[in-house]
Structure formats: structure tokens, C-alpha cells
C-alpha positions in Angstrom: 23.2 -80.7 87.1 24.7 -81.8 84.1 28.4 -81.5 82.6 27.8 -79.4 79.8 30.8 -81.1 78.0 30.1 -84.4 78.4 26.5 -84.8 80.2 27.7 -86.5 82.9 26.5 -85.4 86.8 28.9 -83.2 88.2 31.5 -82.9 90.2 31.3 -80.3 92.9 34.9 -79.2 93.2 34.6 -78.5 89.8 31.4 -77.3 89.0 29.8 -76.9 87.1 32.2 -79.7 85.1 32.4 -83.4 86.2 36.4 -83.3 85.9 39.5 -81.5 85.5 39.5 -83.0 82.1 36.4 -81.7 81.2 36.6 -78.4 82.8 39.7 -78.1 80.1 38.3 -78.9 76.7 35.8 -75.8 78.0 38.8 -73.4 78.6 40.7 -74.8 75.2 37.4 -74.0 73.9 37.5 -70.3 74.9 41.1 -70.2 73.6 41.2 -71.5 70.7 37.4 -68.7 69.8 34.6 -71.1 69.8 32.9 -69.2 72.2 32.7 -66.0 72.2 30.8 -62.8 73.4 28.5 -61.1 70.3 29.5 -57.7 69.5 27.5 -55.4 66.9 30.7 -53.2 66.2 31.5 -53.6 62.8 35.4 -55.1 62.9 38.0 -52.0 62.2 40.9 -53.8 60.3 42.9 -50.6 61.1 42.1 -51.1 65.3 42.9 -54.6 64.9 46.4 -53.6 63.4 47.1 -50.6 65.9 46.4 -53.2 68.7 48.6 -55.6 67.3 51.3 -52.5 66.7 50.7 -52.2 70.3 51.0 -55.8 71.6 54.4 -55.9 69.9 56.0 -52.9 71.5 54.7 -53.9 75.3 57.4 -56.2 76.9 55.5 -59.5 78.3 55.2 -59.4 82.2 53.3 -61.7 82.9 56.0 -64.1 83.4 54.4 -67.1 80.5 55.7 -68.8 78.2 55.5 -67.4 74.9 
């Protein structure tokens, strides 16, 4: 099996990567929205600003940096 980042063979404590390096451009990848999952919902700018409403009132527990 290939890294799908780089091609090389991978590694198997970090499959299905061949390093820690590689396994996180994938997970910047995810972060920063170049992947994501397909959705035929048209977006609701007024749910986006609700959750956003939301976000700001909930106090962060989960103990990360901001």
C-alpha cells in the first residue's frame, strides 16, 4: 500500500501514512477544508449565523488553546 500523500510504502504504525509527517499534512488538510464530505443542502446563511450565535455563548471545555 501506498502513502496517499507522498506515494511512498507505508508505515504500519501509521497506516495507512508512511510517517508522522505525512499522516499530518492529511489532518492540516482536513482542517484547513480541503476535504470535505458532499452535502446537497442548499447553505442557510441564517443557520450558519445562529450556529455561530451559538458557538459564542458556549464556554470552551475542552481545555485547547484558543
Amino acid at each position: 500500500m501506498k502513502c496517499p500523500i507522498c506515494s511512498k510504502p507505508t508505515a504500519a504504525e501509521m497506516r495507512p501514512f508512511c510517517s508522522k509527517r505525512c499522516a499530518d499534512v492529511d489532518l492540516a488538510r482536513w482542517f484547513n477544508g480541503n476535504y470535505a464530505v458532499p452535502s446537497s443542502e442548499p447553505v442557510d446563511p441564517d443557520d450558519i449565523e445562529r450556529a455561530l450565535e451559538d458557538a459564542e455563548r458556549k464556554p470552551d471545555t475542552s481545555g485547547g488553546l484558543h
